[in-house]
TORKOL-4160 file (C-alpha; in steps of 0.2 Angstrom, whole numbers, padded with zeros to 4 digits, m for minus):
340
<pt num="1" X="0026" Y="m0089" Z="m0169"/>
<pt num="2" X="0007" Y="m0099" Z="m0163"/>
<pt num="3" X="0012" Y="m0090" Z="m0145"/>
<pt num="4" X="0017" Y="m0073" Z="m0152"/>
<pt num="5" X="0001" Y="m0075" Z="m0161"/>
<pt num="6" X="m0009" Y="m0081" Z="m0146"/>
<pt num="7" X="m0004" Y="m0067" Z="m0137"/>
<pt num="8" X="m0006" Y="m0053" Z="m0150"/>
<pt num="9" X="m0024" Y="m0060" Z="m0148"/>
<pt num="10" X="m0026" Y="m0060" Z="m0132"/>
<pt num="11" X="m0019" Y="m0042" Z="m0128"/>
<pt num="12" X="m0029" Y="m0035" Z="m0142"/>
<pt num="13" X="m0048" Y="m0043" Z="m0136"/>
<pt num="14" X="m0043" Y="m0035" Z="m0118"/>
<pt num="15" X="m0039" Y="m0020" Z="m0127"/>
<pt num="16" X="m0056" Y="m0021" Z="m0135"/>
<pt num="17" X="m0066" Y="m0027" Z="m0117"/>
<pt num="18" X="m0056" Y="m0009" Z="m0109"/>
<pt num="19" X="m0062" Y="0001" Z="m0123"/>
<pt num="20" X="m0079" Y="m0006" Z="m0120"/>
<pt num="21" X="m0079" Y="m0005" Z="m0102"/>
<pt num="22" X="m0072" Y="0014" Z="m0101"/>
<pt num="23" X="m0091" Y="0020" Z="m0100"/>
<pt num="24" X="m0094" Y="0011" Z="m0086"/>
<pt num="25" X="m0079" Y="0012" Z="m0075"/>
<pt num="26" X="m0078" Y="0030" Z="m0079"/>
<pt num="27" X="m0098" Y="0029" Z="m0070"/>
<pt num="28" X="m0092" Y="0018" Z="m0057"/>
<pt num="29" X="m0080" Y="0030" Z="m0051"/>
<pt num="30" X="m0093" Y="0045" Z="m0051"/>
<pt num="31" X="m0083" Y="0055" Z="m0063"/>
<pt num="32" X="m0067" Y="0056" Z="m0056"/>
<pt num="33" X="m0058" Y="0043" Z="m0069"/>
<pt num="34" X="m0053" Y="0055" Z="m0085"/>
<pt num="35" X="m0051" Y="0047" Z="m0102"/>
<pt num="36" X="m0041" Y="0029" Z="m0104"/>
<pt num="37" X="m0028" Y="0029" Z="m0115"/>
<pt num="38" X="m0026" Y="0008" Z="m0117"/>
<pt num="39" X="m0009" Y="m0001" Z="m0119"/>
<pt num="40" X="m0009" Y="m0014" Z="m0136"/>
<pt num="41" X="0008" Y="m0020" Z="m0132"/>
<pt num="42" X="0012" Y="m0040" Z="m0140"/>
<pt num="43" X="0024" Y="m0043" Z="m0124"/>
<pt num="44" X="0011" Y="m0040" Z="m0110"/>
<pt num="45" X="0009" Y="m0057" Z="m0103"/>
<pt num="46" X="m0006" Y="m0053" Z="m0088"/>
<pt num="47" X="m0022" Y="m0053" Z="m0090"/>
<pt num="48" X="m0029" Y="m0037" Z="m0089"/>
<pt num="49" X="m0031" Y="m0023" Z="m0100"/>
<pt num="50" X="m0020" Y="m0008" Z="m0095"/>
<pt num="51" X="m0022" Y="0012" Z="m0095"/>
<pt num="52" X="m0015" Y="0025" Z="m0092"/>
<pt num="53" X="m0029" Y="0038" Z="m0084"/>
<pt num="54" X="m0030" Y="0054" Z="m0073"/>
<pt num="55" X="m0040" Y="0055" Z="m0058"/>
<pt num="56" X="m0048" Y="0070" Z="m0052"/>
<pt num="57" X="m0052" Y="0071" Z="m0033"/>
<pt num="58" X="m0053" Y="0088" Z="m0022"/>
<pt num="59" X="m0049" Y="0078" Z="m0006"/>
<pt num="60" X="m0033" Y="0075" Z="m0015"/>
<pt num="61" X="m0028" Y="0093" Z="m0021"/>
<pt num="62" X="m0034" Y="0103" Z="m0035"/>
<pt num="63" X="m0022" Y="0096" Z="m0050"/>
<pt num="64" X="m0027" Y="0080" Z="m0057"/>
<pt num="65" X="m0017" Y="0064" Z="m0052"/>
<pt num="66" X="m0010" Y="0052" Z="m0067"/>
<pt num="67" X="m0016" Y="0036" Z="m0061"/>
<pt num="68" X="m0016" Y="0018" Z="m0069"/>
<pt num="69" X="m0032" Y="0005" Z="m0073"/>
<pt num="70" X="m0033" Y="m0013" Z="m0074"/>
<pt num="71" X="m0049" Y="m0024" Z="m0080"/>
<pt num="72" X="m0051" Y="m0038" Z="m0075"/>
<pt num="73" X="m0042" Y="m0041" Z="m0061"/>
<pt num="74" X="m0039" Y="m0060" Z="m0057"/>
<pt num="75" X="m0046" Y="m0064" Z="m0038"/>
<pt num="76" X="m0030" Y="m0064" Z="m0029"/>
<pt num="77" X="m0021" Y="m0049" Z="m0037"/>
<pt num="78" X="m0038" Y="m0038" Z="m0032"/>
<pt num="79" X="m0038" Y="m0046" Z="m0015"/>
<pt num="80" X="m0020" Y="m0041" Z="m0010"/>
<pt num="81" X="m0017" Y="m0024" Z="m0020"/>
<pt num="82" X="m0035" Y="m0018" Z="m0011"/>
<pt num="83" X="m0028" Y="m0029" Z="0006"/>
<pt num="84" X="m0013" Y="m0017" Z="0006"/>
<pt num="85" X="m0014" Y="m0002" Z="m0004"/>
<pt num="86" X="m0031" Y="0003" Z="0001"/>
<pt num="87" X="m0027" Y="0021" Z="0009"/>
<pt num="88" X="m0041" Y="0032" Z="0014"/>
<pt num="89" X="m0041" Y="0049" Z="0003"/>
<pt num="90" X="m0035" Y="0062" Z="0016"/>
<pt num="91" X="m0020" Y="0049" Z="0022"/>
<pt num="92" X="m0016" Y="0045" Z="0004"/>
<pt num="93" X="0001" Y="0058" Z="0004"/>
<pt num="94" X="0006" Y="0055" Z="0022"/>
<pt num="95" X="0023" Y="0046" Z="0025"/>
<pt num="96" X="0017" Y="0030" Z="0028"/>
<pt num="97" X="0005" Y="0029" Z="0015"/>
<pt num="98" X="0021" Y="0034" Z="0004"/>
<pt num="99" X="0031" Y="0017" Z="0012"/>
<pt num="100" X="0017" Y="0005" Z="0008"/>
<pt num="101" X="0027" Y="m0008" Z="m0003"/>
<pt num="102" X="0011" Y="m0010" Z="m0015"/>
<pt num="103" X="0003" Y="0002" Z="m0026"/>
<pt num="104" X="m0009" Y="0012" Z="m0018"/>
<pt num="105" X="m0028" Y="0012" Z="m0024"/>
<pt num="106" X="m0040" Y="0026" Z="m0027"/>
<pt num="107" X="m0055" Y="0016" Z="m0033"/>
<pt num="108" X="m0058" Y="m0004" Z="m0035"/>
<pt num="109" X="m0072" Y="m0015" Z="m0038"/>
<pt num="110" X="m0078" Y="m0032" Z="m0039"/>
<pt num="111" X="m0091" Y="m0031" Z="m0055"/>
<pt num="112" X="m0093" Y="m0017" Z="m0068"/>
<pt num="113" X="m0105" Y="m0014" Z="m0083"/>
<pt num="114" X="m0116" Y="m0029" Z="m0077"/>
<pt num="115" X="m0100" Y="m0040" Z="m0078"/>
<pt num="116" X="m0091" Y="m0049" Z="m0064"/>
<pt num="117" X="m0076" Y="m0041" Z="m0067"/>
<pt num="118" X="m0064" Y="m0036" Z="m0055"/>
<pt num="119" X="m0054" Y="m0019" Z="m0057"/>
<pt num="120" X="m0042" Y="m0007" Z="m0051"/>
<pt num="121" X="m0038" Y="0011" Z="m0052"/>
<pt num="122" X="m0019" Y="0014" Z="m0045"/>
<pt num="123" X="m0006" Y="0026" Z="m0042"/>
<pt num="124" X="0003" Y="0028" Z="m0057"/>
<pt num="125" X="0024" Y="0026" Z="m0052"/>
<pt num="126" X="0034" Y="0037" Z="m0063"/>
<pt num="127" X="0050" Y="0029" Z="m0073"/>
<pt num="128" X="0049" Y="0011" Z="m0079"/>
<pt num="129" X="0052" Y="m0006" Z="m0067"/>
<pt num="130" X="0070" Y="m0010" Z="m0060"/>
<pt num="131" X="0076" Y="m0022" Z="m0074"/>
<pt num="132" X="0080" Y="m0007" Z="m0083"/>
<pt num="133" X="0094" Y="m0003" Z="m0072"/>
<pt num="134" X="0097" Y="m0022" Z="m0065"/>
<pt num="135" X="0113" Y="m0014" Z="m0049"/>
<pt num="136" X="0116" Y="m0021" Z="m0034"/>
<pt num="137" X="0107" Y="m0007" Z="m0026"/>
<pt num="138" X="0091" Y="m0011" Z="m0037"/>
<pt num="139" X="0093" Y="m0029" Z="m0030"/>
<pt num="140" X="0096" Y="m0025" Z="m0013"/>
<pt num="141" X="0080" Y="m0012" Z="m0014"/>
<pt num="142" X="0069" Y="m0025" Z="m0020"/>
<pt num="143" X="0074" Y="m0038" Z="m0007"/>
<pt num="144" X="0069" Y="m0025" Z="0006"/>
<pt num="145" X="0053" Y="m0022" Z="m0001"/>
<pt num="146" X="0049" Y="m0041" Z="m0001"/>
<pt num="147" X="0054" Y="m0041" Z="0017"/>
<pt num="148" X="0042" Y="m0024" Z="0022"/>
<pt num="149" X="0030" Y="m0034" Z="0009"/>
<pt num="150" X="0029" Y="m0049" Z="0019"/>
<pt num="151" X="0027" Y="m0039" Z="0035"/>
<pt num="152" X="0012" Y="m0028" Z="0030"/>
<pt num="153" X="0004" Y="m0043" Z="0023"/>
<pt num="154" X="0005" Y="m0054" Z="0039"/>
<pt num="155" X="m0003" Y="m0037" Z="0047"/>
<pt num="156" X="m0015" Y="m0038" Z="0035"/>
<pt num="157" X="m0020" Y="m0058" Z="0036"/>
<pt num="158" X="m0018" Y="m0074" Z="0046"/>
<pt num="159" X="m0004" Y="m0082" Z="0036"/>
<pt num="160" X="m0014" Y="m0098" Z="0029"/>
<pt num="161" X="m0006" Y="m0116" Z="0026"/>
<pt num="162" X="0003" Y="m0116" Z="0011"/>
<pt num="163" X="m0001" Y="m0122" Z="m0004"/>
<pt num="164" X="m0001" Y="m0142" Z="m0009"/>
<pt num="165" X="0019" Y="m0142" Z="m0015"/>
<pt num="166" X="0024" Y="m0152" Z="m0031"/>
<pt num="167" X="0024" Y="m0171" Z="m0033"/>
<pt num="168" X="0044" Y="m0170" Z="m0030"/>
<pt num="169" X="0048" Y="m0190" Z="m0031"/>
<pt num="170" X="0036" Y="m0190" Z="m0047"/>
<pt num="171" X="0046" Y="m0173" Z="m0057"/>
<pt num="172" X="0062" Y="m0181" Z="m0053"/>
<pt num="173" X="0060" Y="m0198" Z="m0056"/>
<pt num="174" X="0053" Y="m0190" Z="m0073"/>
<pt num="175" X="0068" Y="m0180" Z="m0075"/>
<pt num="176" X="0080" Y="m0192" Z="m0074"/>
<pt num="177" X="0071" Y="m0203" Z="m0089"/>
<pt num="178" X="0070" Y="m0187" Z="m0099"/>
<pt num="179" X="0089" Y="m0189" Z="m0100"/>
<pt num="180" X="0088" Y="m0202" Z="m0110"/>
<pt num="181" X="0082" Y="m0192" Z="m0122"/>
<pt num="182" X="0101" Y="m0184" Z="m0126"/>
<pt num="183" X="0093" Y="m0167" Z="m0127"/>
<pt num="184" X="0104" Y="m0162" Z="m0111"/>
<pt num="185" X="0122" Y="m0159" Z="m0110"/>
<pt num="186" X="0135" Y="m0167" Z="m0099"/>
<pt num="187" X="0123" Y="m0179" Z="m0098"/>
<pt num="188" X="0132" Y="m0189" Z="m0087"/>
<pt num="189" X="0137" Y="m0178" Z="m0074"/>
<pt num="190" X="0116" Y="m0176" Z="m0072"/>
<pt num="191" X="0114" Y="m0193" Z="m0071"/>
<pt num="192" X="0123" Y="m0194" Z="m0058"/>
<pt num="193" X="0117" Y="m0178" Z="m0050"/>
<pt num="194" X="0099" Y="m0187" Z="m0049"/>
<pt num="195" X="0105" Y="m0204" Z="m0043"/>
<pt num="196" X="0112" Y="m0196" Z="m0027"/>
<pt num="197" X="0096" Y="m0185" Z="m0028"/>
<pt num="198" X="0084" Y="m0198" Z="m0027"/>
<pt num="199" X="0091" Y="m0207" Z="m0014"/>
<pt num="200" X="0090" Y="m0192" Z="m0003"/>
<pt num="201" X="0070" Y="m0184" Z="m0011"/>
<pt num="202" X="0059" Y="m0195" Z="0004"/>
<pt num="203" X="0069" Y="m0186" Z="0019"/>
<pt num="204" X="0070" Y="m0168" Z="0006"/>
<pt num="205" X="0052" Y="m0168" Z="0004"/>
<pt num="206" X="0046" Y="m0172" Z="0019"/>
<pt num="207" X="0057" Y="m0160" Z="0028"/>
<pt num="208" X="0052" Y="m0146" Z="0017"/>
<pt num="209" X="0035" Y="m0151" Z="0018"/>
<pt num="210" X="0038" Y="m0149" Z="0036"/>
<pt num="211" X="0044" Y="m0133" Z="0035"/>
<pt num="212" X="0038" Y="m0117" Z="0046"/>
<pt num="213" X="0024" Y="m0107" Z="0038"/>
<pt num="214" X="0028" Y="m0091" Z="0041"/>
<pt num="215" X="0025" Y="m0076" Z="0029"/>
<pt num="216" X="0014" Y="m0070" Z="0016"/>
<pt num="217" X="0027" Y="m0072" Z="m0001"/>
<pt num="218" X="0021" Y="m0061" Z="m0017"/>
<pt num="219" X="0029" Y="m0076" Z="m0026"/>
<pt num="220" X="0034" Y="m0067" Z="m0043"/>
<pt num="221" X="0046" Y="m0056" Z="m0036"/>
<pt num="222" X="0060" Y="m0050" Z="m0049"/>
<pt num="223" X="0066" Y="m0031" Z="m0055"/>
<pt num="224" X="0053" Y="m0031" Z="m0068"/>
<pt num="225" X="0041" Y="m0030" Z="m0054"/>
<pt num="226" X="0048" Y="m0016" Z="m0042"/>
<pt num="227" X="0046" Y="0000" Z="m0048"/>
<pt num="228" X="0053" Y="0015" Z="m0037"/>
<pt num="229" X="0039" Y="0028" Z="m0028"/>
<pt num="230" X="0044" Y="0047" Z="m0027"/>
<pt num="231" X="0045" Y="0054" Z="m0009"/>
<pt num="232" X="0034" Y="0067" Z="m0005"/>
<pt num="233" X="0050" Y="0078" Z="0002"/>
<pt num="234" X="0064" Y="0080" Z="m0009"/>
<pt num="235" X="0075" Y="0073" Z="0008"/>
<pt num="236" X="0063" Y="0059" Z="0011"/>
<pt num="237" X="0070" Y="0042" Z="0007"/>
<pt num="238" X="0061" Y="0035" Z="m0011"/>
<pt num="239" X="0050" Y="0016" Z="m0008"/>
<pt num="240" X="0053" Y="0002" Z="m0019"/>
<pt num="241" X="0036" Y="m0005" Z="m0023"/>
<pt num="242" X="0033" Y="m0023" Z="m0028"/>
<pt num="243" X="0018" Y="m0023" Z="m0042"/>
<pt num="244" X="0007" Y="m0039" Z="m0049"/>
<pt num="245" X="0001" Y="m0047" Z="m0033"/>
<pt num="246" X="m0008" Y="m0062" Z="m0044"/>
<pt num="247" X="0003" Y="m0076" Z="m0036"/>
<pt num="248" X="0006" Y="m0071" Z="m0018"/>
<pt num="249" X="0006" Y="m0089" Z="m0007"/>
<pt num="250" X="0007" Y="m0094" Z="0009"/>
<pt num="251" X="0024" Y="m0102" Z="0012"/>
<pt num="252" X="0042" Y="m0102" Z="0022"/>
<pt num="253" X="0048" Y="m0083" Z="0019"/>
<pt num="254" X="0064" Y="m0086" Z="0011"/>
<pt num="255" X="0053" Y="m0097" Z="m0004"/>
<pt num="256" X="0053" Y="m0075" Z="m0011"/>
<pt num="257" X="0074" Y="m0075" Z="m0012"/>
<pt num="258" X="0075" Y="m0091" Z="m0021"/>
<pt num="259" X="0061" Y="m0088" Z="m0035"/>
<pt num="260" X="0075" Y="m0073" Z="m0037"/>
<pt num="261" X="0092" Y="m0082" Z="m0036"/>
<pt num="262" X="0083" Y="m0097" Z="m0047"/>
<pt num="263" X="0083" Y="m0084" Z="m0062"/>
<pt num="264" X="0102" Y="m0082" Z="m0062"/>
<pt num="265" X="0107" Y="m0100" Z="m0061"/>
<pt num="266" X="0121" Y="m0100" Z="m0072"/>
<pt num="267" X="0122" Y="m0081" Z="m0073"/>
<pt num="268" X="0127" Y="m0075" Z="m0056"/>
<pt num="269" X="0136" Y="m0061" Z="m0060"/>
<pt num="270" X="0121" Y="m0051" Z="m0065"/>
<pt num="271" X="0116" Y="m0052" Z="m0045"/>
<pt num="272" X="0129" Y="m0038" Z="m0045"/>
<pt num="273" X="0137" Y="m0049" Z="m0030"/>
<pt num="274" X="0121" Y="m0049" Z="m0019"/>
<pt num="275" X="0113" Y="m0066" Z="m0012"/>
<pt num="276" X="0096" Y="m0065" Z="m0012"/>
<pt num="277" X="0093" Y="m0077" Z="0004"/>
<pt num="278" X="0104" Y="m0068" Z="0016"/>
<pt num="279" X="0099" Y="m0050" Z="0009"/>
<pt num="280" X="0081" Y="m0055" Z="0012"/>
<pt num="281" X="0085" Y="m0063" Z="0029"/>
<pt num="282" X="0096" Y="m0046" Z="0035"/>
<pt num="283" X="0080" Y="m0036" Z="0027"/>
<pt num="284" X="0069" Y="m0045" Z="0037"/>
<pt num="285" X="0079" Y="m0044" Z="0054"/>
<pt num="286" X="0079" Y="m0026" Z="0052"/>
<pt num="287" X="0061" Y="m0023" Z="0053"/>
<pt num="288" X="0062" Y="m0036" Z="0070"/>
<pt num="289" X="0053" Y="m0053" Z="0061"/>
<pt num="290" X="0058" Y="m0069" Z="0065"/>
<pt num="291" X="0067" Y="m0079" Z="0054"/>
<pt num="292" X="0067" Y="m0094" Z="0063"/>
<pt num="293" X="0079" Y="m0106" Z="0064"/>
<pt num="294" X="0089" Y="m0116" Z="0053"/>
<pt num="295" X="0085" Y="m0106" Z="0036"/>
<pt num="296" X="0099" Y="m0111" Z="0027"/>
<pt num="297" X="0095" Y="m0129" Z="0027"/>
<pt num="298" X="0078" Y="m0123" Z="0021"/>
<pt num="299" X="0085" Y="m0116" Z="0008"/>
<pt num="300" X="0095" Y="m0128" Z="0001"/>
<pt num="301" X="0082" Y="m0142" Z="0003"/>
<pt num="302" X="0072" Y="m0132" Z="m0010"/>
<pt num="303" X="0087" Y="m0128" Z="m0022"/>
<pt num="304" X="0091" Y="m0145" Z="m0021"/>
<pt num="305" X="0073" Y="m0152" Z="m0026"/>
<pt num="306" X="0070" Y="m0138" Z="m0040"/>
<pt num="307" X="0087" Y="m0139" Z="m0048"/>
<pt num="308" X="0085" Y="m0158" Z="m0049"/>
<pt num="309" X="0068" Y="m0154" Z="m0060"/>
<pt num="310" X="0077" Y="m0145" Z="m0071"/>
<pt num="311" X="0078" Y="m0159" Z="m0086"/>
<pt num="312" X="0059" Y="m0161" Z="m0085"/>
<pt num="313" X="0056" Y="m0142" Z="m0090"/>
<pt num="314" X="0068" Y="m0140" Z="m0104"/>
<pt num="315" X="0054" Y="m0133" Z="m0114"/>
<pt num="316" X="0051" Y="m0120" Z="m0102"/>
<pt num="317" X="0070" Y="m0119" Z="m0093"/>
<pt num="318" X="0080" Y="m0122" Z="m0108"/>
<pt num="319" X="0095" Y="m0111" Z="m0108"/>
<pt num="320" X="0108" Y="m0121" Z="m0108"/>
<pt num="321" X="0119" Y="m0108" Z="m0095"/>
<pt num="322" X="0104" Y="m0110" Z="m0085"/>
<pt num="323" X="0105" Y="m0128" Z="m0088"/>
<pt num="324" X="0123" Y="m0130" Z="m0082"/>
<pt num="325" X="0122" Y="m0117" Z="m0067"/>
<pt num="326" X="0106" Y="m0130" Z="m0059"/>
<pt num="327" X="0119" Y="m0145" Z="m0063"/>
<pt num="328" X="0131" Y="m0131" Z="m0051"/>
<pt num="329" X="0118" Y="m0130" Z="m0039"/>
<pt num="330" X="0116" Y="m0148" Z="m0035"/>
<pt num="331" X="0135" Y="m0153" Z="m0037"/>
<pt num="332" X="0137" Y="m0141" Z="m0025"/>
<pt num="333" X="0123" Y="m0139" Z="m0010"/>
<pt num="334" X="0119" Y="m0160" Z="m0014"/>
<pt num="335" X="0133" Y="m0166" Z="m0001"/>
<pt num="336" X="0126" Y="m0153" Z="0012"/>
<pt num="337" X="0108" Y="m0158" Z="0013"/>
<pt num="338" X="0115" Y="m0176" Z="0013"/>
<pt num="339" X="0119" Y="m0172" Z="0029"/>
<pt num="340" X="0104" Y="m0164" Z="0036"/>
């Protein structure tokens, strides 16, 4: 209920800061931006208030264009929406505007009002995000746009070293007490699980810190944030667009289909038979990037060492389905790195 409640807050004094901001963006984008309607929704987790708007332009045909706002904008989601949605006005309904696997901007802005605020005016994509129809073919669509994500974004930047990875040794070692606790079932099955683990963490961990860095990975990629574009032609094939670009990372590309598969530990049926790694690996082949080599042992490294933290985040990673399928994870792929 104190998190409800915190949150309830927190939408509500973004709501407030859009209402009192609508003045001033509507200034900063010289007219074009027609009146905000604002979201109030308890289960909006980002930071940044959200409306609904239409946009006005005569460079992009005389009817007015539903668009979406977002203030403010945390540094890295402004940088890569802008990064790779930015489109210039009279190539904004070509076909390869139309492909771009991010939202496409209209207007953007790095301060607002006399505040440093970043902010965002976006296409608006009809329907709702693809957890509402969670198929195969939504899964497969969303994999392919995390490939042509990771593509365009490597156009866009040098890929940079990769963030400082977790203290491994430390999380498992922690885990492993944390089952003293007797909050976790079959117990001893995990105990044993992490014996075998920590013998094997030092090599895990330095081998995954060794790991090629090699693509751009929007690192919250899931249904809920792929929503489907409308072709310009009725025959044109639709884009599946990946949205909230706030935790996109440097890292090795297949780091994208495990965040995915991690969800449905212990609920893999709801993939609709598709495996995230080798869908992402065939999407990206596809498109001619280099996978390098020896992605499977990759892989496994990192399901081993996040499916051996799992105790440690019970507060967060509770379900006890979810809890078994990581137990799964380790009986399973354990004797394979052991080998590696």
């Amino acid at each position: 209920m104190a998190a409800d409640h915190h949150h309830a807050n927190r939408t509500c004094d973004q709501h407030n800061l859009g209402e009192s901001l609508a003045p001033a963006l509507g200034e900063a984008c010289e007219g074009r931006l027609g009146p905000i309607q604002w979201f109030r929704s308890v289960w909006q987790r980002g930071g940044a208030a959200t409306g609904l708007a239409s946009w006005t332009d005569p460079r992009l045909g005389p009817e007015p264009r539903e668009v979406m706002v977002k203030v403010p904008v945390g540094p890295s989601e402004h940088l890569w929406t802008v990064l790779l949605g930015g489109v210039e006005h009279d190539e904004f309904d070509s076909i390869e505007s139309h492909t771009l696997p991010s939202p496409r901007v209209l207007a953007c802005g790095e301060s607002v009002g006399g505040y440093d605020l970043a902010w965002l005016v976006l296409e608006r994509l009809p329907g709702k995000p693809l957890n509402t129809r969670p198929t195969g073919d939504a899964f497969d669509q969303l994999l392919h746009a995390a490939a042509r994500f990771q593509q365009c974004a490597a156009l866009a930047r040098p890929i940079a070293p990769a963030p400082e990875p977790p203290d491994w040794v430390t999380h498992i070692a922690k885990a492993r007490e944390h089952l003293r606790n007797g909050v976790v079932a079959e117990q001893q099955k995990w105990n044993e699980a992490l014996k075998r683990v920590q013998k094997l963490v030092p090599r895990l961990v330095e081998r995954w810190s060794d790991r090629p860095i090699n693509a751009w990975c929007h690192g919250d990629l899931h249904l809920g944030n792929a929503m489907i574009r409308t072709p310009p032609m009725p025959d044109s094939p639709k884009t599946c667009v990946l949205i909230d670009l706030a935790l996109v990372h440097a890292g090795h590309w297949c780091e994208d289909a495990l965040y995915l598969e991690r969800q449905y530990w212990g609920h893999e049926q709801a993939l609709c038979g598709v495996k995230p790694v080798a869908t992402l690996a065939r999407a990206r082949r596809e498109l001619g990037l280099d996978n390098g080599e020896d992605h499977s042992t990759i892989a496994n490294i990192r399901r081993v060492l996040a499916a051996a933290s799992v105790p440690l985040l019970l507060d967060r990673e509770g379900n006890a389905r979810y809890v078994h399928g990581a137990l799964e994870v380790l009986e399973r792929v354990v004797p394979q790195v052991s080998r590696c």
